[in-house]
N, C-alpha and C positions, 0 to 999 in steps of 0.2 A: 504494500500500500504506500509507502513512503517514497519506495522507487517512481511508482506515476506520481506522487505529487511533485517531486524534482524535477521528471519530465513538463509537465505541464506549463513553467511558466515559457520553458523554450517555445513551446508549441504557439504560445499566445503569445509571444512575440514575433516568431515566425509571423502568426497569421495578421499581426496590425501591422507590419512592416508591408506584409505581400498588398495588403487590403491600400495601406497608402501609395505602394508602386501601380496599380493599378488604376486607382484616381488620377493619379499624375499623368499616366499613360492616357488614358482617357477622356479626360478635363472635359471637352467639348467633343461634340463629333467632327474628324477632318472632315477638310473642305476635298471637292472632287476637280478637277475640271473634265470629267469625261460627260460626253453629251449623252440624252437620252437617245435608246437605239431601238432600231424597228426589228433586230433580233437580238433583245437582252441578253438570253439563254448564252448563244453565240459569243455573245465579247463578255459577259462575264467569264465563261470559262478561260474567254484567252488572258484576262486580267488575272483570273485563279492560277494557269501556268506560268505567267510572269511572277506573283507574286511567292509562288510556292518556290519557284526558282533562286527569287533573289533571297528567301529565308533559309535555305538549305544551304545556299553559299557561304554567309553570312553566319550563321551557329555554327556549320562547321570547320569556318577559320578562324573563330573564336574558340573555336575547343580543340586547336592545334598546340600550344602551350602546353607544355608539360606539367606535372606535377602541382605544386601550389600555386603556380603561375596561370595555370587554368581552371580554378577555382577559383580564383579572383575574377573571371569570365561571365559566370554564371547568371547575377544579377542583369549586369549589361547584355547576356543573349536573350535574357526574356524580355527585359524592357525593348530592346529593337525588335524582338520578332511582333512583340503586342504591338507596337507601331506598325509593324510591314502589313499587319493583319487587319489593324483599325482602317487604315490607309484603304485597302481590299476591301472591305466590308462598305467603305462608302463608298468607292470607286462602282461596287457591283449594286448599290441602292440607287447609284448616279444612273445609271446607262436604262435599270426599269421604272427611273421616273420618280423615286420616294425620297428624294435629298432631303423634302422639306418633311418627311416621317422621322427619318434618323437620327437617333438619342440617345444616352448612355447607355438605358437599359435596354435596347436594341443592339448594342455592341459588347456587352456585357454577354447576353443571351447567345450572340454568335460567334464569339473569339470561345466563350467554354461549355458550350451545350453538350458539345460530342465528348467533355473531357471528364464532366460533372455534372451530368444532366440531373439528380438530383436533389444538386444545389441550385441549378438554374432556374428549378421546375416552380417555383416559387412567383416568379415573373409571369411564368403564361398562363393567358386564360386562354380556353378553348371555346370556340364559337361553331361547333358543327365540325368542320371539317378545317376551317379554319384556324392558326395562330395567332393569336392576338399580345404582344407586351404591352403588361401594363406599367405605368408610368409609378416611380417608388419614390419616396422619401429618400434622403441621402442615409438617414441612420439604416432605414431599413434593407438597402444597397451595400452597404458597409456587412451588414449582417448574411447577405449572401455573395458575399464574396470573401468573409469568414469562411465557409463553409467549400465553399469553391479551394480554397488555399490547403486545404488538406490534401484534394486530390492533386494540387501544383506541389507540395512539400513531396509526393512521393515520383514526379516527374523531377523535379530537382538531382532528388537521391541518384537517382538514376542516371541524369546528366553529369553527376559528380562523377560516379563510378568511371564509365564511358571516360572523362580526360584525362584517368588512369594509363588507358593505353591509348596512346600518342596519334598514328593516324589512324586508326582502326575504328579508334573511339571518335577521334572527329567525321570519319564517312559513318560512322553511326547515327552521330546525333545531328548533320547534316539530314541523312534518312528522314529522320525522326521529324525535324522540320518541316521538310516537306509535306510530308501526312498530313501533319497539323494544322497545316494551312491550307492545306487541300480539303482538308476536315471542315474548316472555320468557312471557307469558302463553296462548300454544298449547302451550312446551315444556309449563310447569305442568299443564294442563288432560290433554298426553297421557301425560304423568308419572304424575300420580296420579290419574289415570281408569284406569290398568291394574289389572290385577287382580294381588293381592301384593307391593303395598306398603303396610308396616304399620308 
């Protein structure tokens, strides 16, 4: 018993730091300049392969550094991949039309639905067949992205290990990138391909 309580304040520190790099990361939604397109579908996805592209590059030459040197990495590859992602999620609300929809908790719900859908689940309402986010207090934002940061603390561990071993571990968590953002960018694409969000 006294073991978990020792563990625990880490854990909540962990989670208000992840919970403030995420605010930060996300502050407003970016702006797009990609025009609305007469096949969303279409140039989302080619936005989705630029975008998984430039994140897979990017974590994995951050996870090139050896030893302690790339663990100093860690923070700095989720904060640029949440950008590469945030960036993509408005870029693919630009092209079907919903810029003036797009809001935190709209990017909240698409950067980690596929990672933590159980912490996200909080957010949507269901309208039939339809997705609906609803729009949240900041505390109550904060408190689901608490919850979200457990399943990032065990993505982390994992990215620690990986710059263990040198390049192996960086075409690893290059891999790993990519998915993610490819992940992030199906949410988007079934998000706002639905009909009634505006």
């Amino acid at each position: 018993m006294a073991g978990s309580a020792d563990l625990r304040p880490g854990a909540e520190d962990f989670n208000r730091r992840f919970v403030d790099l995420v605010m930060k990361v996300l502050g407003d939604a970016p702006k797009s300049d990609e025009a609305v397109s007469r096949t969303p579908e279409d140039r989302a996805r080619v936005i989705a392969g630029r975008a998984s592209l430039h994140a897979a590059a990017l974590s994995g030459s951050l996870a090139l550094p050896p030893g302690p040197l790339g663990l100093v990495t860690l923070l700095p590859d989720l904060f640029f991949i949440w950008k590469i992602q945030s960036q993509m999620v408005a870029d693919i609300a630009a092209v079907y039309g919903k810029t003036a929809a797009l809001n935190r908790e709209h990017l909240v719900y698409c950067l980690f639905k596929h990672a933590a859908s159980q912490a996200v689940r909080d957010l949507v309402v269901r309208a039939g067949q339809r997705i609906l986010i609803r729009r949240a207090p900041l505390s109550f934002l904060r408190q689901v992205l608490g919850k979200v940061g457990v399943s990032v603390a065990e993505r982390v561990a994992g990215k620690a290990l990986a710059r263990l071993l040198p390049f192996i571990g960086a075409v690893g968590v290059g891999a790993y990138a990519y998915h993610d953002t490819a992940s992030v960018a199906r949410t988007a694409i079934e998000f706002f391909g639905q009909e009634g969000v505006s």
